[in-house]
C-alpha positions in Angstrom: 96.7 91.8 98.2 96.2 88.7 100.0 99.0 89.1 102.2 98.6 92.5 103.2 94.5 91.9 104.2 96.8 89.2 106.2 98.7 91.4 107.9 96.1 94.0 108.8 93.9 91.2 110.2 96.8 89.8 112.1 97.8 93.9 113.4 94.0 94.1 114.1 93.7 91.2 116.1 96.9 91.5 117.8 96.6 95.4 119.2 92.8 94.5 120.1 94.2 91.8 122.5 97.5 92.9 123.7 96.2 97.5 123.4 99.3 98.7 126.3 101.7 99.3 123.3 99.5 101.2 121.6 98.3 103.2 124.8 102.3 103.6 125.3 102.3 105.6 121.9 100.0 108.2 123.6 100.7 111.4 124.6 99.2 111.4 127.6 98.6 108.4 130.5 95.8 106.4 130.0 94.0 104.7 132.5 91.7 102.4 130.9 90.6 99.0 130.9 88.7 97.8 128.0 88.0 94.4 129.2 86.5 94.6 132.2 83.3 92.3 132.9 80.4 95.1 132.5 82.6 96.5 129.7 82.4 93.1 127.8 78.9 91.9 129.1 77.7 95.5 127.4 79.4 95.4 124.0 78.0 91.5 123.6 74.4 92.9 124.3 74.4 95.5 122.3 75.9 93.3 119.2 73.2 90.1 120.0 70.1 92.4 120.6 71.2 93.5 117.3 71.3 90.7 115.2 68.3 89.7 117.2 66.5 92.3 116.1 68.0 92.1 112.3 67.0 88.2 112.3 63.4 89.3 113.6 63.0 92.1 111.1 63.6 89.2 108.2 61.8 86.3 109.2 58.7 88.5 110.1 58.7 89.9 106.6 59.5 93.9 107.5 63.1 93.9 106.3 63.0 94.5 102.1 64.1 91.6 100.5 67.1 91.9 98.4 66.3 92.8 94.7 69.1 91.9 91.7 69.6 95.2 90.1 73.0 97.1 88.9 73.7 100.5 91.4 73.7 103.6 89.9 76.5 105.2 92.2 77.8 109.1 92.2 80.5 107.4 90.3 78.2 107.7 87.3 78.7 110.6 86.9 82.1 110.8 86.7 82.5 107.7 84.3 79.9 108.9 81.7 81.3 112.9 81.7 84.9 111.4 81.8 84.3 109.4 79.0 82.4 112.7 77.2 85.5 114.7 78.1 87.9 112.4 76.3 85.7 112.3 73.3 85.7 115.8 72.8 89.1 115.9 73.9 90.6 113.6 71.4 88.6 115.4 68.9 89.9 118.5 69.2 93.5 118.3 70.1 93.7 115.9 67.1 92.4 118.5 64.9 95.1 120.9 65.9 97.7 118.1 65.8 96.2 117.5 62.1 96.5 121.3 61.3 100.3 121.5 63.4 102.0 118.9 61.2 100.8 120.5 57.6 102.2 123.4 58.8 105.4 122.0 60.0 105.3 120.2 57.0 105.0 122.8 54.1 107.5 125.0 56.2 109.7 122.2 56.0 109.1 122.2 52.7 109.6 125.7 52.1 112.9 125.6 53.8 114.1 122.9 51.4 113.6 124.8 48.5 115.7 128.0 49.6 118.6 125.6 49.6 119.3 124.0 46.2 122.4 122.9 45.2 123.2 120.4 42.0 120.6 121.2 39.6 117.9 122.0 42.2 118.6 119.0 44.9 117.9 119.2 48.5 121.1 120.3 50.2 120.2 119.8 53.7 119.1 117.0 55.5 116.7 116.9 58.2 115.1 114.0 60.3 113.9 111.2 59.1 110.6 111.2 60.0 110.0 115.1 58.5 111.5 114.3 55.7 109.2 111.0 55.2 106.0 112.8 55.8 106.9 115.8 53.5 108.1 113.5 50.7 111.4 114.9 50.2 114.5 111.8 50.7 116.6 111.7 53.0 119.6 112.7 51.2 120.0 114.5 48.1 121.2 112.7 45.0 125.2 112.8 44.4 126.1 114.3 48.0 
């Protein structure tokens, strides 16, 4: 981070002094000067009557004082709803997951029992994990 801020200050700086390859990039001819003497002599006035009239605004007691407090931005909004969202979310959609696997599950199930073979041992095998969560082992007895 540090070294691109380094590079944009060092791009800013740069085109603000040396602005004719920038102008170049233009579609059209450009014919201006941006530091001529009333160009520069304006832009100063206008930024020290400024800060002139910021430092008077503070030390005459006008300008409001800075008070510690946390901002309330229209980000807000989006954290606490976001957060509401997920909460409901993960509610829900881990119901149906719940609900999902039994029924994978007992099908599984089902499906195991259409297949004996050996005095009423599973004859197929299926995945690991299915076969873990619906009890059955992994492979039949004698196979």
């Amino acid at each position: 981070m540090l070294l691109a801020m380094g590079v944009s200050a060092f791009l800013c700086i740069g085109l603000g002094v040396w602005y004719k390859p920038l102008y170049a990039l233009l579609p059209f001819a450009v014919h201006y000067e941006p530091y001529t003497g009333a160009h520069v002599v304006g832009q100063l006035q206008l930024l020290m009557f400024g800060a002139l009239a910021f430092t008077l605004l503070i030390l005459s007691g006008y300008y409001v004082p800075e008070v510690k407090s946390r901002n309330l931005d229209a980000d807000w909004i989006y954290r606490k709803l976001g957060r509401l969202f997920y909460r409901v979310l993960d509610l829900r959609l881990n119901a149906v997951n719940r609900i999902s696997e039994s029924v994978v599950v007992q099908s599984a199930k089902g499906i195991f029992r259409l297949f004996p073979e050996n005095d009423g041992e599973y004859g197929i095998v299926l995945c690991g994990q299915c076969l873990a969560a619906s009890g059955v082992p992994e492979t039949a007895p004698g196979v």
